[in-house]
DRENDO-1510 file (C-alpha; in Angstrom, 1 decimal, always signed):
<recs>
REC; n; res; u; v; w
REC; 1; UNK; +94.0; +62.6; +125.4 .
REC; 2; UNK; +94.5; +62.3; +122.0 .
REC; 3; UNK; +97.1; +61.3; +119.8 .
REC; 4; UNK; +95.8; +61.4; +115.5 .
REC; 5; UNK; +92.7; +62.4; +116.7 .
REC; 6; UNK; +92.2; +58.9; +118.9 .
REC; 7; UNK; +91.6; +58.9; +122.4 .
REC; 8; UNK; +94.8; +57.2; +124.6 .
REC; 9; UNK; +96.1; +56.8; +128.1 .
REC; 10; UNK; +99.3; +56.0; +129.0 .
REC; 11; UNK; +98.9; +52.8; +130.0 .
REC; 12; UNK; +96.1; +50.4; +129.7 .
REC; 13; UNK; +96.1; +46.6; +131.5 .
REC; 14; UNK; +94.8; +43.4; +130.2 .
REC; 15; UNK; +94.8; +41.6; +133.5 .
REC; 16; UNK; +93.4; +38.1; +132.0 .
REC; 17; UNK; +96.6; +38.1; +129.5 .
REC; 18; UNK; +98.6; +39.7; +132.8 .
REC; 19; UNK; +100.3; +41.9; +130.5 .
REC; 20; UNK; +100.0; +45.9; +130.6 .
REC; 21; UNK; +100.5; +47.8; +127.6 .
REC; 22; UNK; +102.1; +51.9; +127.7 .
REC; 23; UNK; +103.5; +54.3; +125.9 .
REC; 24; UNK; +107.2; +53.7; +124.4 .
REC; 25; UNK; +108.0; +57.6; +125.3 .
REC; 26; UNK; +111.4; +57.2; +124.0 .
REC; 27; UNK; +110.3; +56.6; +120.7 .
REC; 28; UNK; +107.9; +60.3; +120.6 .
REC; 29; UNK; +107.8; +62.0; +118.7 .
REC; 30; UNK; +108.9; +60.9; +116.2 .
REC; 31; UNK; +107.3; +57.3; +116.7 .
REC; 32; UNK; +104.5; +56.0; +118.2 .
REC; 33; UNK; +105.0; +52.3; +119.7 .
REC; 34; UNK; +103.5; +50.0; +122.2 .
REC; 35; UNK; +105.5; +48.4; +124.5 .
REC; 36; UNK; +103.9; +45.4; +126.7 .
REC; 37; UNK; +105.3; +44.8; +130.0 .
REC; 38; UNK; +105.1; +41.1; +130.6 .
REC; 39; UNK; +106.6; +40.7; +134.1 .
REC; 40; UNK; +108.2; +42.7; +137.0 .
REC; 41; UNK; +111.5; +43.0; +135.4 .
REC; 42; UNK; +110.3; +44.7; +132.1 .
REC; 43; UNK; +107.9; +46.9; +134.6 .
REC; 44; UNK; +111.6; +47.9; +136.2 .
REC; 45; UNK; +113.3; +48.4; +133.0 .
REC; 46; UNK; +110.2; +51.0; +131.9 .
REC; 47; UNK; +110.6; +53.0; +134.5 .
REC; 48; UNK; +114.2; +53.1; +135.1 .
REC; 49; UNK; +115.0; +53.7; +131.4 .
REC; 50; UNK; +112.2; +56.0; +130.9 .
REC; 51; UNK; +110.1; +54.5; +128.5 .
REC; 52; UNK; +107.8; +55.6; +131.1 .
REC; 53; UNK; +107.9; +58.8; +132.9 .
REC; 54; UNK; +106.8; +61.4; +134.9 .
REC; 55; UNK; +105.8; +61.2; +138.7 .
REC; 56; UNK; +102.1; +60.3; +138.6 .
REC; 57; UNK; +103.0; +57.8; +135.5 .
REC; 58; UNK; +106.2; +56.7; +137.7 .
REC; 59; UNK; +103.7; +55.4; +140.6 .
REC; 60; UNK; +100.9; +53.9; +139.1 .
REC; 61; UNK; +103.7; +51.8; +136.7 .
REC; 62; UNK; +105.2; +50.5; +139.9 .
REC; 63; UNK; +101.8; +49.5; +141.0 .
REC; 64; UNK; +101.1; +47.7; +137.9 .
REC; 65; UNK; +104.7; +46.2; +138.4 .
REC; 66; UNK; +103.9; +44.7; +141.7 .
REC; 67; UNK; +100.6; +43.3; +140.3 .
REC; 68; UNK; +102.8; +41.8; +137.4 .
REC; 69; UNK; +105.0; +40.1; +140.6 .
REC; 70; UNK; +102.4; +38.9; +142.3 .
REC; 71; UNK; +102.0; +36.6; +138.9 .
REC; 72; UNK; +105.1; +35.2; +139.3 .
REC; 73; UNK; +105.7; +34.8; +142.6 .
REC; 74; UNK; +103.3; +35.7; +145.5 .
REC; 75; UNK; +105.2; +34.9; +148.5 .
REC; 76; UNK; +106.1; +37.0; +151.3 .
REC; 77; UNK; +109.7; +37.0; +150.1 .
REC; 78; UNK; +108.1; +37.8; +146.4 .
REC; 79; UNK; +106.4; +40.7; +147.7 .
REC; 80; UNK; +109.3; +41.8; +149.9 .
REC; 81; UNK; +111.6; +41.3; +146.7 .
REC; 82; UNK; +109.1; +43.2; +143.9 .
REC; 83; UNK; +109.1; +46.0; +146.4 .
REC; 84; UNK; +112.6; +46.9; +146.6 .
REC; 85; UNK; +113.4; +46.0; +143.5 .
REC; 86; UNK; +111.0; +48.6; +142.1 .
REC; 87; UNK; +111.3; +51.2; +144.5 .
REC; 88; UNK; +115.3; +51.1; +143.6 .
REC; 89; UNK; +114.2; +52.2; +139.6 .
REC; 90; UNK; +113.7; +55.9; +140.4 .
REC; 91; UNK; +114.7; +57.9; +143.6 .
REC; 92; UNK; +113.7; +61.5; +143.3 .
REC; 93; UNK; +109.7; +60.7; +142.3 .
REC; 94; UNK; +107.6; +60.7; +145.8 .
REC; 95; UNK; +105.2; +58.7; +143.9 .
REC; 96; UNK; +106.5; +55.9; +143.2 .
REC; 97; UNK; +107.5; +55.1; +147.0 .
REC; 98; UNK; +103.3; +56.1; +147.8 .
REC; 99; UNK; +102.0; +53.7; +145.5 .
REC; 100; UNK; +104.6; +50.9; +146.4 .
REC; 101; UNK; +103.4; +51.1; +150.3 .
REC; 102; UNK; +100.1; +51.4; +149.5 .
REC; 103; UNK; +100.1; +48.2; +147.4 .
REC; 104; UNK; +102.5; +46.8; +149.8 .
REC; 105; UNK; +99.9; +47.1; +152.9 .
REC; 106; UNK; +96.6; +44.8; +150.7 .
REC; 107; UNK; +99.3; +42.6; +149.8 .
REC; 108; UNK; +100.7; +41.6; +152.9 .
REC; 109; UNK; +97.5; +41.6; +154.5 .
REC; 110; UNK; +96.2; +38.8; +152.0 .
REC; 111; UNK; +97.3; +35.6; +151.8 .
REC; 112; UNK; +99.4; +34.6; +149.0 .
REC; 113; UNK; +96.5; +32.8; +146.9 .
REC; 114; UNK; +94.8; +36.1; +147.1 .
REC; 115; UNK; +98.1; +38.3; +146.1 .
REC; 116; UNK; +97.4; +38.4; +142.2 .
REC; 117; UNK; +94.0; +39.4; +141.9 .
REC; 118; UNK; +94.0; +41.9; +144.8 .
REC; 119; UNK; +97.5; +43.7; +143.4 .
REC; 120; UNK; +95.6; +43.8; +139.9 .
REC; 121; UNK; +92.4; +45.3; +141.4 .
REC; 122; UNK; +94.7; +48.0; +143.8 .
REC; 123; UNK; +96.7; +49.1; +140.6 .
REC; 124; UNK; +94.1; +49.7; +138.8 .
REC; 125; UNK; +92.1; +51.7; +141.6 .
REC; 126; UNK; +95.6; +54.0; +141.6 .
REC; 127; UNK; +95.0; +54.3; +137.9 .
REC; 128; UNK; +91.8; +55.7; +138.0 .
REC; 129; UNK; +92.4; +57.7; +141.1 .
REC; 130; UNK; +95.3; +59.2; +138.9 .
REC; 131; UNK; +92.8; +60.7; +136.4 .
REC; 132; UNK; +90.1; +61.5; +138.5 .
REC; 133; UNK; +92.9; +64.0; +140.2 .
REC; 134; UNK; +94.2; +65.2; +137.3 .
REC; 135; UNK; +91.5; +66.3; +136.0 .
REC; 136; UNK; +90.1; +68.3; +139.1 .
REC; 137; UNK; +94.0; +69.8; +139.3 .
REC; 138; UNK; +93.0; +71.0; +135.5 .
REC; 139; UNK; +89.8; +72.2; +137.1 .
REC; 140; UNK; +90.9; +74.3; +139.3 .
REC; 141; UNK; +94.0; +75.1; +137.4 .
REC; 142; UNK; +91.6; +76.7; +134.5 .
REC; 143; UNK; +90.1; +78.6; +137.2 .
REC; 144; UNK; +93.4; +80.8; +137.7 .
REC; 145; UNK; +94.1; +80.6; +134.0 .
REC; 146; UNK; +90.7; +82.0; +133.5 .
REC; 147; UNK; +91.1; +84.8; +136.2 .
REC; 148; UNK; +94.0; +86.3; +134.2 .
REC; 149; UNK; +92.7; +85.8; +131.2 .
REC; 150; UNK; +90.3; +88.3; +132.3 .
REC; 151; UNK; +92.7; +90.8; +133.5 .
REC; 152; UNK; +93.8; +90.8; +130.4 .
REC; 153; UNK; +90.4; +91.8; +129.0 .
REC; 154; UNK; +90.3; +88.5; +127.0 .
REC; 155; UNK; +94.3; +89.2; +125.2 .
REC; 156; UNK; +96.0; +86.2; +124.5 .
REC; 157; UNK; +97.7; +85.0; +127.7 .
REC; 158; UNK; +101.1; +83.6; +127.8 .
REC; 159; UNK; +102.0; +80.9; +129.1 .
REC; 160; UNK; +105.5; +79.2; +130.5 .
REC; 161; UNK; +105.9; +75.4; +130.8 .
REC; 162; UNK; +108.8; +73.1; +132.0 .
REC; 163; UNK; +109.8; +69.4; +130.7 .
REC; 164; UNK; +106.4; +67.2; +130.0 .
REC; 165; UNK; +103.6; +67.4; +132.9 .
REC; 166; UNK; +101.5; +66.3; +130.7 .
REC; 167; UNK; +99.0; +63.3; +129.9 .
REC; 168; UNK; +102.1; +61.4; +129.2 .
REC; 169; UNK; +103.5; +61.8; +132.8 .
REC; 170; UNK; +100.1; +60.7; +134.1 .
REC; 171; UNK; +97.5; +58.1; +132.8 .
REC; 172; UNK; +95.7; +60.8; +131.3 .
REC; 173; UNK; +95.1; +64.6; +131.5 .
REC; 174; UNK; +98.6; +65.7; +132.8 .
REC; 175; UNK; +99.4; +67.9; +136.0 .
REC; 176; UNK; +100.8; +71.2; +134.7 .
REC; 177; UNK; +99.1; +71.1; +131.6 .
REC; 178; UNK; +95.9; +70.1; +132.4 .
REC; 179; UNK; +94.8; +73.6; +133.4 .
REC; 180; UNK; +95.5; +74.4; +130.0 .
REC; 181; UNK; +93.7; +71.8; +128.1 .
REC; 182; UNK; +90.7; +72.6; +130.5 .
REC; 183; UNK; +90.9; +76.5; +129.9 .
REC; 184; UNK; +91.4; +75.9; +125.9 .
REC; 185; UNK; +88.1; +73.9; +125.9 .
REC; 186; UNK; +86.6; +76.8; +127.9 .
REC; 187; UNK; +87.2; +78.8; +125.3 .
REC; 188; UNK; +90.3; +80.9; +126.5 .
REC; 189; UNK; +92.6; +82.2; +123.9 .
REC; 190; UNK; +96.1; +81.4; +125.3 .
REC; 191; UNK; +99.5; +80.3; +123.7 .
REC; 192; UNK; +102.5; +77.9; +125.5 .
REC; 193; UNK; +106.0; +78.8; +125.9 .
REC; 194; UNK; +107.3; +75.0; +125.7 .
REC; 195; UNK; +110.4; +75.2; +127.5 .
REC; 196; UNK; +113.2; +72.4; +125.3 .
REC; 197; UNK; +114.3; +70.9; +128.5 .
REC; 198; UNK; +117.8; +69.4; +128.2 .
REC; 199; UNK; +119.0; +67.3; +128.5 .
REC; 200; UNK; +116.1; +64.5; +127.4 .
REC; 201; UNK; +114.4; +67.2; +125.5 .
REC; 202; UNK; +111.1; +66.3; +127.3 .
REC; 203; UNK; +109.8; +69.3; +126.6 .
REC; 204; UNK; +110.7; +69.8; +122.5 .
REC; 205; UNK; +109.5; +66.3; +122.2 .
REC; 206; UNK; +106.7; +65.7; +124.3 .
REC; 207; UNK; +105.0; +68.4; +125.5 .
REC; 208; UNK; +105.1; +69.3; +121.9 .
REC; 209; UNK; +103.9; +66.6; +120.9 .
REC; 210; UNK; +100.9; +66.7; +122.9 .
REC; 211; UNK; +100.1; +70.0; +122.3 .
REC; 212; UNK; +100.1; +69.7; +118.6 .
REC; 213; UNK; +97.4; +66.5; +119.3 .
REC; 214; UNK; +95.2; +68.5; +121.2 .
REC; 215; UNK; +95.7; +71.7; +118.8 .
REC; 216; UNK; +96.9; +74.6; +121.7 .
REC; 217; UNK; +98.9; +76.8; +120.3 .
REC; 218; UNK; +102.2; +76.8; +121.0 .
REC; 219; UNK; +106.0; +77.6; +120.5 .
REC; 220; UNK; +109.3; +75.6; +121.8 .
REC; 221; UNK; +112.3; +77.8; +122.8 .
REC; 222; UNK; +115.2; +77.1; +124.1 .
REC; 223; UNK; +115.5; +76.6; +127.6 .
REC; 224; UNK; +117.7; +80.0; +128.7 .
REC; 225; UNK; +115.0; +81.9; +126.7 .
REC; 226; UNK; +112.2; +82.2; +129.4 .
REC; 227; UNK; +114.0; +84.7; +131.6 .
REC; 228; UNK; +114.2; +87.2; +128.4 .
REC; 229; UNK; +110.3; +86.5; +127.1 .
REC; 230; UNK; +109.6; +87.3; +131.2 .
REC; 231; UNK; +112.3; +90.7; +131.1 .
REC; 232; UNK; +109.9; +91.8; +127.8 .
REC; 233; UNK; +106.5; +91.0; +129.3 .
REC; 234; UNK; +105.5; +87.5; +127.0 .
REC; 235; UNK; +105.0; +85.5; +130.0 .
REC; 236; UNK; +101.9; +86.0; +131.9 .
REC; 237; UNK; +102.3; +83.0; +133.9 .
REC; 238; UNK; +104.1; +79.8; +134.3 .
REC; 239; UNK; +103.0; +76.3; +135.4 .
REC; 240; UNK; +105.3; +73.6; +135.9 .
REC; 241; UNK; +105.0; +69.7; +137.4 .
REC; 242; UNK; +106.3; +68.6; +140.5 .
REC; 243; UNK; +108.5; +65.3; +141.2 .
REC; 244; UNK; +108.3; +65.8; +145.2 .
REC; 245; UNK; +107.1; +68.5; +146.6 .
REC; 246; UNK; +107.8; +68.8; +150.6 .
REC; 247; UNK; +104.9; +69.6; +153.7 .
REC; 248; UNK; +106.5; +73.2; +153.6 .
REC; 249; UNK; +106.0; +73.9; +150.0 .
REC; 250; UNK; +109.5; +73.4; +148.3 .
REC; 251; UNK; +108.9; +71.7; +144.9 .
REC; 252; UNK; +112.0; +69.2; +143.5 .
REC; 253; UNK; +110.8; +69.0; +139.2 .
REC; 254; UNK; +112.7; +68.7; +136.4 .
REC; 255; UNK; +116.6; +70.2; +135.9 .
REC; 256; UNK; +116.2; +74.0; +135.3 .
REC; 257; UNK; +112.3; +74.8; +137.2 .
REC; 258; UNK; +114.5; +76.6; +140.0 .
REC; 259; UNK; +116.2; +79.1; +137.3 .
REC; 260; UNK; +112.7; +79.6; +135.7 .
REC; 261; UNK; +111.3; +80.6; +139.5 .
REC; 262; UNK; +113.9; +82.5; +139.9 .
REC; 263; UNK; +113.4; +84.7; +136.5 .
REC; 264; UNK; +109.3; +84.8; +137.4 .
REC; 265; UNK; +110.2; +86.0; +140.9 .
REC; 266; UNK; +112.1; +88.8; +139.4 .
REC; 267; UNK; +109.3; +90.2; +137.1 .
REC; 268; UNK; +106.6; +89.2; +139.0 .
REC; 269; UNK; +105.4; +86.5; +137.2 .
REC; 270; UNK; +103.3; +84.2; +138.7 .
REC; 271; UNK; +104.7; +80.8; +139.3 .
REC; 272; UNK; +102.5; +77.8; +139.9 .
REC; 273; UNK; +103.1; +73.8; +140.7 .
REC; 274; UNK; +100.5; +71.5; +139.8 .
REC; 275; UNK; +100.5; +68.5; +141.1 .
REC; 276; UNK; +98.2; +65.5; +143.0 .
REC; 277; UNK; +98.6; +64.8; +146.4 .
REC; 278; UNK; +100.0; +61.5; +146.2 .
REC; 279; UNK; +103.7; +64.0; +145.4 .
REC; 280; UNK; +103.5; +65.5; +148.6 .
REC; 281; UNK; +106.1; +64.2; +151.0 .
REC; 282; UNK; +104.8; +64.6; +154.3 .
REC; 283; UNK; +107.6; +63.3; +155.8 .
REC; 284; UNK; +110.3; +66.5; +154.2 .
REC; 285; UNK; +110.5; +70.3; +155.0 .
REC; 286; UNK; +113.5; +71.4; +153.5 .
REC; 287; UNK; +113.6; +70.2; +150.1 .
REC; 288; UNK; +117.1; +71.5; +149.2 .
REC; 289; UNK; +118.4; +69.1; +151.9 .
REC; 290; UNK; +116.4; +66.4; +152.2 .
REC; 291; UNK; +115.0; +65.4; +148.4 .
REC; 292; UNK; +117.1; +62.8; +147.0 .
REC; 293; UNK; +118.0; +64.0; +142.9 .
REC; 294; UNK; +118.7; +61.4; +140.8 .
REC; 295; UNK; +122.0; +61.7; +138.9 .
REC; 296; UNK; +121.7; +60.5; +135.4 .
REC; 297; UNK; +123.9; +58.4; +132.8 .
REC; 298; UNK; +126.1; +61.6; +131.3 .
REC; 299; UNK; +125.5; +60.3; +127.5 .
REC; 300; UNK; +122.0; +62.2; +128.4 .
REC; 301; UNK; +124.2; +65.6; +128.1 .
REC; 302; UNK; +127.1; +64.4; +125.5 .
REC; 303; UNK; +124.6; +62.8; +122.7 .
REC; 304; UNK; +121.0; +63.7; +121.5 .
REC; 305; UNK; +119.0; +61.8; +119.4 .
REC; 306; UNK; +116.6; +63.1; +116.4 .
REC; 307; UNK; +115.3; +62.7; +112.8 .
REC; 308; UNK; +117.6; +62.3; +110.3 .
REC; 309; UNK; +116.3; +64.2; +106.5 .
REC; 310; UNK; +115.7; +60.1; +105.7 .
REC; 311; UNK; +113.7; +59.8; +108.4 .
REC; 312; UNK; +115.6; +57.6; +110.7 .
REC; 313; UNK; +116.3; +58.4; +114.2 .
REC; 314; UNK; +119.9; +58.8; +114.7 .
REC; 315; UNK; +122.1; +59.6; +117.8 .
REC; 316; UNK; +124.4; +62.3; +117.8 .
REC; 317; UNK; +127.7; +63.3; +119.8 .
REC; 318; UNK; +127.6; +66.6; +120.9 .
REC; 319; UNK; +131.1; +67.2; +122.9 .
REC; 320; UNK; +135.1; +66.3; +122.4 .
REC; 321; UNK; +135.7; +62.7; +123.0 .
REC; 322; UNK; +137.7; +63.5; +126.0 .
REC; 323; UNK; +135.0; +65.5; +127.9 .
REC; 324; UNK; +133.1; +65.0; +131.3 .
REC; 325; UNK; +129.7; +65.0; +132.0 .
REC; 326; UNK; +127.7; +65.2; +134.9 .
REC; 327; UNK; +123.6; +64.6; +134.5 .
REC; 328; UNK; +121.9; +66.0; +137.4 .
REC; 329; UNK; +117.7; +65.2; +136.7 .
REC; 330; UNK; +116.1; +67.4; +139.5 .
REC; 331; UNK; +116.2; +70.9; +141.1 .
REC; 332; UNK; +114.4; +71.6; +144.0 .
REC; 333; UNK; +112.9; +75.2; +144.2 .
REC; 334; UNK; +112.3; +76.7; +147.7 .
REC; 335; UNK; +108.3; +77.8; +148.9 .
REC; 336; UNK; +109.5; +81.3; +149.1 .
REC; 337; UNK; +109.4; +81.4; +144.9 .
REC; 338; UNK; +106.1; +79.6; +144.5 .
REC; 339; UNK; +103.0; +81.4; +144.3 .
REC; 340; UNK; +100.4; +78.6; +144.5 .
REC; 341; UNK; +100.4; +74.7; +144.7 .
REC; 342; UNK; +97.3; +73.1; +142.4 .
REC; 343; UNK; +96.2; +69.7; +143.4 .
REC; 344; UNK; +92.7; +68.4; +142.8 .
REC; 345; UNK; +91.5; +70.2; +146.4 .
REC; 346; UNK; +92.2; +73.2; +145.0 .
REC; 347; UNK; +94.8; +76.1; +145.1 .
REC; 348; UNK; +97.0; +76.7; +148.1 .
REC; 349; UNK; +99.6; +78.8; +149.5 .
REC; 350; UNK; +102.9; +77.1; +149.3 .
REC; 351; UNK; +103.6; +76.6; +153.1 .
REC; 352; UNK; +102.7; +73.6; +155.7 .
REC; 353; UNK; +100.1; +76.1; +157.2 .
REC; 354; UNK; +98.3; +75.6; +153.6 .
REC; 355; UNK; +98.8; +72.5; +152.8 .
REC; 356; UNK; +98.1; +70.7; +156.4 .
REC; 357; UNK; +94.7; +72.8; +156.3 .
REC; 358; UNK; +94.2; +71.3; +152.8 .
REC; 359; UNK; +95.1; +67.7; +153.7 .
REC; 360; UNK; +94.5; +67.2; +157.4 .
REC; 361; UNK; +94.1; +63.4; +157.6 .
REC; 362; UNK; +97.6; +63.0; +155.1 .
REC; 363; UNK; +99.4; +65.2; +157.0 .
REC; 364; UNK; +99.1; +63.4; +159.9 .
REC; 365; UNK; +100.3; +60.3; +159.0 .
</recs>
C-alpha cells in the first residue's frame, strides 16, 4: 500500500545483511521511520512494545525473529530459547504462537548448519502467504461490500471500523480494510467511520493514516459515537479485525469491538470479522473463557501522546496524580453477534459447523 504515493510493506528483509527492516508504528502518524531489527532481542522488543502490531504483522515478525536467532545461535537450546522467548512478547494474538510452531517444526528437523538459511527461507514464505491471504480476504470482502452497495442503489454506503486492521497490521493489504480498498478500486462510492480506539489511538492514528494514503474517504469519531451513527441509520455495515478468533466463531479484537457488536446487533447492522486463517484457534470454543487478554502498562490510559503546534510529539497526563489504571487490550465478542467471518476461502457463518466445512484439514489438527 502506499504511503506519499510510494508503494510499502510493513516489513521487508535483507537476509544477506541478516537484518529486517519495518515500520516504527509508534512514530505514525506523525512520523515515518525505519527501524532495523538486528537480532532476536530487538525482534522481541518490536513486538512487545508495538513498534509492530497487529495479529498477521505479530506472526510473521516472530518468524523473522527466529530467522534472526538462528544467526546467532542455532543450537537446539538456541531454538528452544528464541521460541519461548518470543512467544512470551504477546499473549492474546493466535498468530504469533502459528507462525512460532511452524518455524519451530523445519528448524528442528534441520541440522544446526542448516538452521539459518532454512528459518530465513520459512519467514519469508509466511510473508508472502500473509499477502496472498489478505488480498483474497479483500476479495471476497468487496464482494459483500459490493452487494450492499447495490441495495442501496449505488448511495454512499457507510462503513464502521475498529483499531487498525489494516496494511500496517499485515505485510500488506490489511484484514478488515482490505475489503474496502478492493471495493474503492472497483469503483464503489463508500465512506469509513474510523473508530479512535483508546487507549493507543490505533484507529485516529493509523487507520487514518492509511486511509488518507490511499485517498478513501473517511471521518474519525470518538469511540462511544458508533452506537448513535447506528441508532440514526449512518452505519450500513461494520468490519473489524480479529486477534483470535475460536473453532465456534467467537472473535477476541481490539478493547471496545464487543460494545460495537453489541450496538450493530441492536439495529441490525451487519457485523463482519475479517481475518486469515492462520487467527483461527482450533484448539478454543468459548472465547470468553478460554482467550488469554493481554493486560497493558496503565500509562496507555493515564497519558496520550500527539503533536504539539511546534511540531514536536509530546506526551501528555490525562488523570490526577493519585489515580489507578487498569489497561485491558482485548474483548472477545461471542458467535451469536457476528454475521460472517471473511478469510481468503471466503465468507462463512460464524459457527464450527462453518468454519470446519471451510477448513477441513486445519480443523483437524
Amino acid at each position: 500500500m502506499k504511503i506519499d504515493g510510494k508503494h510499502y510493506r510493513t516489513l521487508w528483509p535483507d537476509e544477506a545483511a541478516g537484518i529486517v527492516h519495518v515500520i516504527d508504528q509508534t512514530r505514525l502518524p506523525h512520523r515515518f521511520e525505519i527501524c532495523v531489527l538486528r537480532g532476536c532481542a530487538e525482534a522481541e522488543s518490536a513486538i512487545a512494545d508495538m513498534i509492530v502490531r497487529g495479529a498477521p504483522l505479530i506472526g510473521v515478525t516472530g518468524a523473522y525473529g527466529m530467522a534472526l536467532a538462528m544467526g546467532e545461535d542455532a543450537s537446539d537450546l538456541g531454538l528452544q530459547g528464541a521460541y519461548a522467548r518470543l512467544l512470551a512478547t504477546r499473549p492474546t494474538a493466535s498468530n504469533l504462537k502459528w507462525a512460532l510452531d511452524r518455524q519451530f517444526a523445519v528448524l528442528r528437523a534441520a541440522a544446526p548448519a542448516e538452521r539459518r538459511a532454512r528459518a530465513w527461507a520459512e519467514a519469508a514464505a509466511i510473508a508472502e502467504e500473509d499477502v496472498a491471504m489478505c488480498e483474497a480476504i479483500g476479495a471476497h470482502g468487496a464482494a459483500v461490500i459490493g452487494d450492499l452497495a447495490a441495495r442501496k442503489g449505488g448511495a454512499r454506503l457507510n462503513i464502521l471500523t475498529h483499531c487498525n486492521a489494516g496494511w500496517l497490521a499485515t505485510v500488506d493489504w490489511g484484514t478488515a480494510l482490505a475489503p474496502i480498498y478492493k471495493a474503492v478500486r472497483a469503483g464503489v462510492d463508500l465512506h469509513v467511520w474510523v473508530d479512535e480506539t483508546r487507549p493507543r489511538n490505533q484507529g485516529a492514528s493509523l487507520t487514518a493514516f492509511e486511509l488518507a494514503g490511499e485517498g478513501v474517504p473517511f471521518s474519525v469519531i470518538a469511540d462511544n459515537a458508533g452506537g448513535h451513527l447506528m441508532q440514526h441509520g449512518l452505519v450500513d455495515l461494520c468490519i473489524v479485525g480479529s486477534d483470535r478468533t475460536t473453532r465456534t466463531g467467537d472473535v477476541c479484537n481490539k478493547i471496545g469491538t464487543y460494545l460495537k457488536a453489541l450496538a450493530a446487533h441492536d439495529n441490525r447492522v451487519p457485523f463482519y470479522a475479517a481475518l486469515p486463517s492462520s487467527t483461527l484457534d482450533w484448539s478454543m470454543r468459548d472465547g470468553v473463557r478460554e482467550i488469554p487478554i493481554e493486560e497493558r502498562s496503565a500509562r496507555e490510559v493515564t497519558h496520550i501522546a500527539g503533536r504539539a503546534s511546534d511540531g514536536a510529539t509530546v506526551e501528555v497526563q490525562l488523570t490526577p496524580d493519585a489515580a489507578n489504571a487498569r489497561n485491558f487490550a482485548f474483548d472477545v465478542t461471542p458467535a451469536r453477534y457476528v454475521t460472517g467471518i471473511i478469510t481468503e476461502r471466503g465468507v462463512h457463518g460464524a459457527s464450527e459447523a462453518a468454519l470446519v466445512a471451510a477448513f477441513p484439514a486445519e480443523s483437524a489438527r
